[in-house]
N, C-alpha and C positions, 0 to 999 in steps of 0.2 A: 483592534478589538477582538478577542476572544469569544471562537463559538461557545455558547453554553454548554456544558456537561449535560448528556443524557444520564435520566436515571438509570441502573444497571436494574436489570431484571430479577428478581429473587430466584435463585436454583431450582425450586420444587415448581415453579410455573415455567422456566423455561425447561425442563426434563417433560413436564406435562407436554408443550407444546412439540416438542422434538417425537415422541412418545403420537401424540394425535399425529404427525404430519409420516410417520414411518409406518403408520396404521393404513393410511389414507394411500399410500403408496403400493402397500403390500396388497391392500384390497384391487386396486386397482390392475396390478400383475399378474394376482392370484384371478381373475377373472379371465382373463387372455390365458394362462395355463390351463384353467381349468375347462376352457372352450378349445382348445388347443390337441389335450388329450380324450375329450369326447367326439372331436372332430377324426381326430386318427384312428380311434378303438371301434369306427364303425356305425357309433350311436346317430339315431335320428330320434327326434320325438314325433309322435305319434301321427299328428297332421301329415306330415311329409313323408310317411312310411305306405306302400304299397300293401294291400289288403291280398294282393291277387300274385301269383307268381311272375315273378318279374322272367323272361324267358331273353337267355341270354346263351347264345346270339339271337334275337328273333325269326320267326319264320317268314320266308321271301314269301307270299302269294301274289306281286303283280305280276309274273307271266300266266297267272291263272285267267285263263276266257269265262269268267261268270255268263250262266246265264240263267234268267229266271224261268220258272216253269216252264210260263207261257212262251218260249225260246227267245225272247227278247234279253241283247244283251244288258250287263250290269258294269258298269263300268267304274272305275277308281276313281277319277276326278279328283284328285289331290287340290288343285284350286278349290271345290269349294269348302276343306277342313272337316268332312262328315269322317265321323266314328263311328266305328261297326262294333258289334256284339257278333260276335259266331258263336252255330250252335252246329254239330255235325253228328248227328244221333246216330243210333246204330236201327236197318229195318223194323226188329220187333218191338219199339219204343212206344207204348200205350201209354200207362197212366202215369208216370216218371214224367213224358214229354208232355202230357198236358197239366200237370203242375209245374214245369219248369216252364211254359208257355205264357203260363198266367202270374207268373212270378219277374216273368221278363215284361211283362205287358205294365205291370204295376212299377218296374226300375224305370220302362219309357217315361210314363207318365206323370214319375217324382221329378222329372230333367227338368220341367216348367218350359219356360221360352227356350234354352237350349233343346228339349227334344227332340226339332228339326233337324238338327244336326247329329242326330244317332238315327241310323240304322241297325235292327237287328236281323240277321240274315242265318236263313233256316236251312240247311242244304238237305235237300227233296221234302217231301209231302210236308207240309208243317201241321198238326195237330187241330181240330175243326173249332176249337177255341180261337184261334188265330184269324181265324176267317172274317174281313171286314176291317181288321187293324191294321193303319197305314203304315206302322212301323217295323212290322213283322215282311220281310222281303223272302220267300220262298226262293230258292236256288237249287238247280236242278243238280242230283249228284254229281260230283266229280274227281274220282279217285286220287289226280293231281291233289288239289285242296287235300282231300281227307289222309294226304302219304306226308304232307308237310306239315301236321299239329302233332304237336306233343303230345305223348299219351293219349290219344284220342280214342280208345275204346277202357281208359283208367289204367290209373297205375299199381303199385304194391300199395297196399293198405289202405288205399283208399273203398267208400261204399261204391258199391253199384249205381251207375244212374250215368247221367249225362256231361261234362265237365264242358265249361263254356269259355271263349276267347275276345278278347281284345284285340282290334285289327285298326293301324292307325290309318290317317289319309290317304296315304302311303300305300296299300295294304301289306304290310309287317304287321306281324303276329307279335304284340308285346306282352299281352298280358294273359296269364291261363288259371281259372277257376275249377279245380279241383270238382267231382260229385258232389252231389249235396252241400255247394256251397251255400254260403249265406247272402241271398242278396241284397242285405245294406250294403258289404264290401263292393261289391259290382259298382252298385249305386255310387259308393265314396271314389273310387281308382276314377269310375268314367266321368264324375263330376266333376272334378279335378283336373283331368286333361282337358273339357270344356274350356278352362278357361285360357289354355293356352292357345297363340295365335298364329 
């Protein structure tokens, strides 16, 4: 017995279907290319892009001896994951350091339950705004620290004022905020690194 003949397909439906399935295909290629060549040319989208200057190589400060005003040391603790904010003013810092005080006091306090684990560290006197905020760590000057930040008294073109750092567990200097930056970016870079573990 003889299998039955299949009906044959009429041309203009099977060109359609050939047609869909070379569509279906090129879509699918053309996605991997086109992630392919924005992956090479550098691009990030937005989320994943650093607000703050990414500082490459970073700066070493763990042979730095912190110590806080009151000569009590400060120490790295890499175990327990705390991230610092450095601020390294320059003596005659008045009213720039207590706007940038009260501006870092307002970044602690966006952290929510991560804030424990940000410290902000003030190298000498910190600003009488500061006074009473557990986040704010006073550190007594120390030329070591203040010879190993980038730019640390500003750069070309940049305003006048204060330019502030990211210091990981570690303490490596990764990330550097220009004068007069803005601090939602702070806020976004150091939230960000919260959640890594």
């Amino acid at each position: 017995m003889s299998e039955p003949e299949l009906p044959r397909v009429p041309d203009p439906v099977r060109n359609r279907n050939r047609a869909l399935l070379l569509a279906i295909v090129a879509l699918f290629l053309g996605s991997f290319v086109l992630a392919g060549v924005l992956r090479f040319s550098g691009w990030q989208p937005d989320g994943l892009r650093n607000r703050g200057e990414l500082l490459q190589p970073p700066a070493d400060l763990r042979e730095a001896a912190l110590r806080r005003i009151d000569g009590t040391a400060y120490d790295w603790n890499p175990v327990e994951r705390n991230w610092r904010i450095l601020v390294a003013p320059p003596a005659d810092c008045a009213v720039a350091c207590d706007e940038l005080a009260r501006q870092l006091d307002l970044v602690w306090q966006l952290f929510g339950k991560d804030a424990d684990r940000v410290d902000v560290l003030w190298l000498g006197a910190p600003p009488a705004a500061t006074e009473g905020r557990r986040e704010f760590v006073a550190i007594r000057p120390d030329p070591f620290v203040r010879a190993r930040l980038p730019r640390v008294d500003g750069g070309a073109g940049e305003p006048s004022g204060v330019p502030a750092y990211v210091v990981d567990p570690n303490g490596f200097v990764i990330l550097r905020y220009p004068a007069g930056f803005d601090p939602g970016d702070l806020r976004s870079d150091v939230a960000r690194l919260l959640k890594l573990k």
